[in-house]
N, C-alpha and C positions, 0 to 999 in steps of 0.2 A: 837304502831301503825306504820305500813309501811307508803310511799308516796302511794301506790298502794291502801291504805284501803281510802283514802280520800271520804267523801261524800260533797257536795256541798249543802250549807247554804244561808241563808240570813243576810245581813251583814246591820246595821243601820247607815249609814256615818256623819248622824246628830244630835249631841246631845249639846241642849243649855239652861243656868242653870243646868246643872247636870241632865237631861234628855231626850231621846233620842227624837226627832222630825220628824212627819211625811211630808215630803217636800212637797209645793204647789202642782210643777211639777218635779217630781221626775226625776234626771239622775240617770241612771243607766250603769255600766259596770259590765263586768264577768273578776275573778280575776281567774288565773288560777296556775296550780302548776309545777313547773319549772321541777322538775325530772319525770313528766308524760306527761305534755302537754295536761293533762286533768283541767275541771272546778272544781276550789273548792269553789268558792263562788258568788252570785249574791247580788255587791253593790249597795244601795240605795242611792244615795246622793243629795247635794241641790245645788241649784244656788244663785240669787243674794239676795233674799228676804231671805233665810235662812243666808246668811252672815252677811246683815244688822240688822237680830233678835240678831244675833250671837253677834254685836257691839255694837247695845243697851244695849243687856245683861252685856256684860262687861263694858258698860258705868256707868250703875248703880251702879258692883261693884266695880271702880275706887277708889272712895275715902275712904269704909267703907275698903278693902283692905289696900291700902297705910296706914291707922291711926290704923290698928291692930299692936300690941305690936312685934317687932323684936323678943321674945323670943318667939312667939305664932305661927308665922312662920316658926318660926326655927323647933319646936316640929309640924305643920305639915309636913314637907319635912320628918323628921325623921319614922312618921309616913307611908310617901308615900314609905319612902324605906325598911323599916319592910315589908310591903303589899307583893314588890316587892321582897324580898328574900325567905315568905312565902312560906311553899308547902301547896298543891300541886299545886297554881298557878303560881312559878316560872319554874317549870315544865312547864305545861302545856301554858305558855308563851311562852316558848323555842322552842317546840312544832311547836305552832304557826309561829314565825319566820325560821326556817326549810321548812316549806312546804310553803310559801308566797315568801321565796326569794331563796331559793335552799342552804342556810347555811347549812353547816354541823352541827349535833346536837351540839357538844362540842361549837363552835364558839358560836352559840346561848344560851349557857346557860353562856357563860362567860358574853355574850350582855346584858344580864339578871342583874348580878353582876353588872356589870360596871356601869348601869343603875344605879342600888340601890347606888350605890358610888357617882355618880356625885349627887344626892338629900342627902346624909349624908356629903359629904364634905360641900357644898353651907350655907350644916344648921349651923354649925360650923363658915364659913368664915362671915357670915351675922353680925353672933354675936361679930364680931372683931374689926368691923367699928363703931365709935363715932366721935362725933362731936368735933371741934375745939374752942378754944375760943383762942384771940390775943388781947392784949392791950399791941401793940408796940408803938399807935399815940396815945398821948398827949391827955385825955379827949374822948376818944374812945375804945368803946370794940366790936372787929369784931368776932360773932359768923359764923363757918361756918357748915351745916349738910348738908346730905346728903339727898334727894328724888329720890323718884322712878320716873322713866321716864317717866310711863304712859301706857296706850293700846300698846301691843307688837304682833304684827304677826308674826307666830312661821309656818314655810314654809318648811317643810324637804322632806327626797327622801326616795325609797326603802331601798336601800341596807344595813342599819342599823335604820330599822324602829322601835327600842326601844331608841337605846343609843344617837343616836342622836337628838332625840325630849327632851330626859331627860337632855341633854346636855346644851339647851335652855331653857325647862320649867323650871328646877329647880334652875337657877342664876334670871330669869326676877319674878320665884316668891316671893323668898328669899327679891330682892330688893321691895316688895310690888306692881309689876306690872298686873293687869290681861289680859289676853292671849286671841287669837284669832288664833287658831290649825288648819293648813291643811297638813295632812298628805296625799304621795302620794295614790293614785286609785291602782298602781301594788302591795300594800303590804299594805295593812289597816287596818289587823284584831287585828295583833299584837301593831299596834298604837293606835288602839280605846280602846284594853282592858287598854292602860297604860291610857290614859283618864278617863276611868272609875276610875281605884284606882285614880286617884289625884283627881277627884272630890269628891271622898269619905272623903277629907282631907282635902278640902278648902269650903269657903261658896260660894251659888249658885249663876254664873255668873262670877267667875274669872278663869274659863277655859271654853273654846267653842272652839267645834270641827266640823267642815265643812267639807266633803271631797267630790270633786263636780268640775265640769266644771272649771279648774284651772281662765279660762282669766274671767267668772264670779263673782267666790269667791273672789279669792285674788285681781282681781282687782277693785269690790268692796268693799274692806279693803283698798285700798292703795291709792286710789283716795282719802277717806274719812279724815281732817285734825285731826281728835279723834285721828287719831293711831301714835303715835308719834314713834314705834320702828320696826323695821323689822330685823328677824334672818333668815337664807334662806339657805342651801347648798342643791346645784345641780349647773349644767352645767356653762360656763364662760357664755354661749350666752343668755341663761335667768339671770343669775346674770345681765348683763349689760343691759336687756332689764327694769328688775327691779327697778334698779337705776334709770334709765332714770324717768320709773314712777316717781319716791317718790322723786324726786328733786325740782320738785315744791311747796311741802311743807319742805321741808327739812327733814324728817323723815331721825332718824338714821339708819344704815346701818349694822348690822354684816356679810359678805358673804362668808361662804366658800366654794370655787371655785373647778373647775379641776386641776389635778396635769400630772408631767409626771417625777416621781421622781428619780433623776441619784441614782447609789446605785454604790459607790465606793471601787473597791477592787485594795486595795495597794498592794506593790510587796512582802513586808512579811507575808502574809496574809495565811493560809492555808486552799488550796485549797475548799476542801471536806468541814471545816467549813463554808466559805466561800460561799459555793452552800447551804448547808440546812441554816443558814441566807435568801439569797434569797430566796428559795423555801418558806420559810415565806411568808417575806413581800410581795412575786409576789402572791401568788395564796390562801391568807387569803381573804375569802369572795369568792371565787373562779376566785381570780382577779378584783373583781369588789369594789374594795373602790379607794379612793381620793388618797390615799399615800401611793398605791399599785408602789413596785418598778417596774420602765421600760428601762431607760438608764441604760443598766448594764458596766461599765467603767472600763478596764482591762488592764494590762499593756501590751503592744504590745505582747513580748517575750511570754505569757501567755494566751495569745485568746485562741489556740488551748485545753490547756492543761483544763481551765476554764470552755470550753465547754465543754469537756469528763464530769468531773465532774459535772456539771449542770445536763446533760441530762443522767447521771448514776440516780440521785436526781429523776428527775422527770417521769424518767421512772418505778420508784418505787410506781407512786400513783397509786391509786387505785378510777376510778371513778361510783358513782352508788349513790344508796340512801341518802341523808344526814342524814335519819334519821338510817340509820346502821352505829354502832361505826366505824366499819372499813374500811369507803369511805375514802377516803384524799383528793378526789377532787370533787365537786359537779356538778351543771348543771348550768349554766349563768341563769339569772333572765326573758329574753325577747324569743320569739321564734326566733326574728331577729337577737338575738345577735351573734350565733356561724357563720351566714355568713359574718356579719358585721365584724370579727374575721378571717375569711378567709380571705375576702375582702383586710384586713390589709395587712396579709402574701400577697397576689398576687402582690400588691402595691410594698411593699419591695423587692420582688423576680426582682419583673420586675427593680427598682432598681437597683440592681446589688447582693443583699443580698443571702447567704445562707439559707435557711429555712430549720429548723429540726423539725419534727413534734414526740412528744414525740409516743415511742411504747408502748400505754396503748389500753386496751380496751374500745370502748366508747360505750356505754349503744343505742341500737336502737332508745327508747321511751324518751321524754324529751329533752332539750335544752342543752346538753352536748357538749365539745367540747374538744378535747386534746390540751394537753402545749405545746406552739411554743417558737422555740428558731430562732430569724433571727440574721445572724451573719454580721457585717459590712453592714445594708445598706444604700443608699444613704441620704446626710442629707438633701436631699426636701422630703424625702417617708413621708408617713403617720403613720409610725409607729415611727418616728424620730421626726416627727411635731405634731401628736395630739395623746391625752390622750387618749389609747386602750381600758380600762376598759374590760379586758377580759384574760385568762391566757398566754399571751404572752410577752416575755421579748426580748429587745434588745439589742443584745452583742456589744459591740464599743471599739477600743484598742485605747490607746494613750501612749503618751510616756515620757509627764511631767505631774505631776497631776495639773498643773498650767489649762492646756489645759482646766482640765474637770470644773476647781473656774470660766474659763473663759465663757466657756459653759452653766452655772449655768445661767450666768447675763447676757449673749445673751436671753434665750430664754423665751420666755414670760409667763410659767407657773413659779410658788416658791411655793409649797405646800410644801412637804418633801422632805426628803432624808436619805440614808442609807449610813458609810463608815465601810470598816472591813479590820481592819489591829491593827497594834501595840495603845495599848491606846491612848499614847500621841501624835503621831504622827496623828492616825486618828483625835482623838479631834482638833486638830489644824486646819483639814482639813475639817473637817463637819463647825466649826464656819467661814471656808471663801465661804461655799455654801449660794448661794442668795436663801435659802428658810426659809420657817416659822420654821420647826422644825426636829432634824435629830436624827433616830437612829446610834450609832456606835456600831459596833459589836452585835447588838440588832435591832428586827425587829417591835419589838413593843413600841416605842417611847410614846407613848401618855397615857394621867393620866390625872384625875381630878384635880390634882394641881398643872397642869403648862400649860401655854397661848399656844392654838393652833388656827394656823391661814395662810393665804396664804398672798405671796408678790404681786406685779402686776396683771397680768391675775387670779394668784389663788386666789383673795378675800381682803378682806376687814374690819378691826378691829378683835378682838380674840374672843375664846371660851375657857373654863378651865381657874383656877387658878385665882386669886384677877381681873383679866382683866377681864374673863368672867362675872365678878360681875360688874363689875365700868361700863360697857355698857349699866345697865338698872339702874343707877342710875344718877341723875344731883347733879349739886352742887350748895348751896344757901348759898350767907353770906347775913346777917345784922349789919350793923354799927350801936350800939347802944350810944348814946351821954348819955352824966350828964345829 
């Protein structure tokens, strides 16, 4: 199926205990398909009362949850992620995510993968944790186990509307927590189908999915003191609004944040390698993820030559359907985004900045926009100061790579980072960048089994890896006397 054959459906945003719910007073939005600019779906979704059914629900299954057997857990997630590598609904998943976010089909069937990965890692890590016993003191035996945390609100965004919900569902389930799921309104379908398989896997009431008037839903979850955990990635400026909420009960916090990730090319570095690296991590998702590179950091002597080669790279995409293998670059997710994306460039130009705007052809219909390269601009612009989320990279020369460790810890995001040069040398260099996590020589840093997460502005405790688990669990001792 083309983006062109799309027909336009009814989408059910409410489903609690493991079935879909017909809302009081139904909100409704039109979800539309990013390489058309046409409608592909009419969602139903709920407000306050359907949230609170939603908390009940998982009130109930609170404790029969928590007191199910770790190895029973374990074989559901294993479960949820068989479903998920299944054809033809891994497919047909992939599908989904292509036409809701404007992914290229390939990206989306990896999102698929990755998915099933993070619910077969979590299954495994769950079953690795046991309990402590201590008799250091004299006439005392300190047993200590681990609990689940409790009611988890699971908060995610478009632009990886499988892997990121999987990222969260399947560590807060593994630790015996049940869930309360709002997936965003611009990309839904392919979140509600993951919904569907996980409740297919767990018993009725430890997943609930709400997708509905955000300051209704979620902030009827987060008012309420039942929800003891909240997972959440999107923007710094709702991250922070969030907080604020859930401070008065102390609800725990995972957040991760905006990025505006430097991506460091050292002076041995070769060249041409060096741009398709980039051309990764800038324009994966078509620019639009968290720890999508933006300070691109060059050695002085080297701008010039950096940028030939960049804009050799990106004048080779090709943009158009995601669902044809042979697009390379897709269409941004919002109708607003590709001005939003000019807007940038104008910013910078006015700045003092060069702007190159890649020689590709851009599609009439749909939300498409070409790869910009602004070279040197000012460090108040907007494209120096906030996270573009769109295919635009910015070039900046320095002259000691001290400059760029320095630059790192000036600026107020730490999400990721990229450095490409000689192993040892980048290594060195990547672990004195003040962010959460860095590819070297490699554009794709991130894995089910290792902590990812932002410093400052970018967020707030981990995801992946033993960390992602230890968040949706507390720790209980008891002193046991003679």
């Amino acid at each position: 199926m083309t983006a062109t054959e799309a027909t336009v459906h009814t989408l059910a945003g409410v489903r609690i205990n493991g079935e879909p719910v017909q809302p009081a007073q139904p909100w409704r939005t039109v979800v539309t398909e990013p390489a058309t600019g046409q409608d592909l779906a009419q969602l139903i979704g709920g407000g306050k009362a359907e949230a609170m059914a939603a908390l009940d629900a998982a009130a109930s299954a609170e404790r029969p949850w928590a007191e199910t057997a770790v190895a029973a857990r374990a074989e559901a997630l294993r479960a949820i992620a068989a479903d998920l590598r299944a054809e033809p609904g891994a497919e047909q998943l992939a599908v989904a995510i292509s036409r809701e976010t404007g992914k290229r089909i390939a990206e989306s069937r990896a999102e698929v993968g990755l998915s099933a990965a993070f619910f077969e890692w979590f299954a495994d890590a769950i079953r690795s944790r046991h309990g402590q016993s201590h008799s250091v003191v004299p006439g005392l035996r300190h047993e200590v186990i681990q609990r689940p945390l409790g009611i988890v609100a699971v908060l995610t965004p478009w632009n990886f509307p499988v892997s990121i919900p999987a990222r969260k569902i399947a560590p807060a389930l593994a630790a015996g927590c049940p869930l309360l799921f709002k997936p965003s309104e611009v990309a839904p379908e392919s979140a509600l189908r993951l919904a569907e398989i996980v409740e297919a896997h767990v018993p009725a009431g430890v997943l609930n999915t709400v997708v509905g008037d955000p300051a209704e839903v979620s902030g009827s979850w987060l008012d309420d003191p039942r929800v003891r955990g909240l997972t959440f990635t999107g923007s710094t400026r709702v991250g922070q609004l969030l907080a604020a909420q859930t401070a008065p009960n102390f609800t725990r916090n995972v957040l991760e944040l905006g990025g505006n990730a430097p991506f460091v090319v050292l002076a041995e570095a070769d060249l041409r390698r060096a741009a398709e690296v980039l051309a990764i991590a800038k324009f994966r998702n078509n620019g639009q993820s968290c720890i999508a590179a933006q300070q691109v950091w060059v050695p002085d002597h080297l701008v010039d030559s950096y940028a030939n080669a960049f804009t050799e790279v990106t004048d080779e995409l090709v943009l158009g359907d995601p669902l044809d293998p042979s697009t390379t670059l897709g269409p941004l997710a919002l109708p607003s985004d590709p001005g939003r994306v000019a807007e940038v460039a104008q910013d910078a130009a006015a700045s003092g900045a060069t702007v190159v705007t890649g020689k590709v052809n851009v599609p009439a219909n749909g939300y498409f926009a070409a790869p910009v390269l602004c070279l040197q601009p000012g460090a108040d612009s907007r494209a120096v100061t906030e996270e573009i989320f769109g295919p635009m990279a910015v070039l900046r020369g320095y002259r000691d790579v001290d400059e760029v460790i320095t630059a790192t810890r000036t600026q107020r995001y730490g999400l990721g980072g990229y450095v490409v040069g000689d192993p040892l040398r980048a290594t060195a260099v990547a672990q004195a960048l003040d962010v959460g996590i860095v590819g070297v020589n490699n554009a794709t840093p991130n894995t089910p089994l290792v902590p990812f997460g932002g410093l400052k502005h970018s967020g707030l405790g981990w995801e992946g890896g033993q960390a992602g688990l230890d968040v949706f669990l507390t720790q209980h001792t008891t002193a046991v006397g003679a």
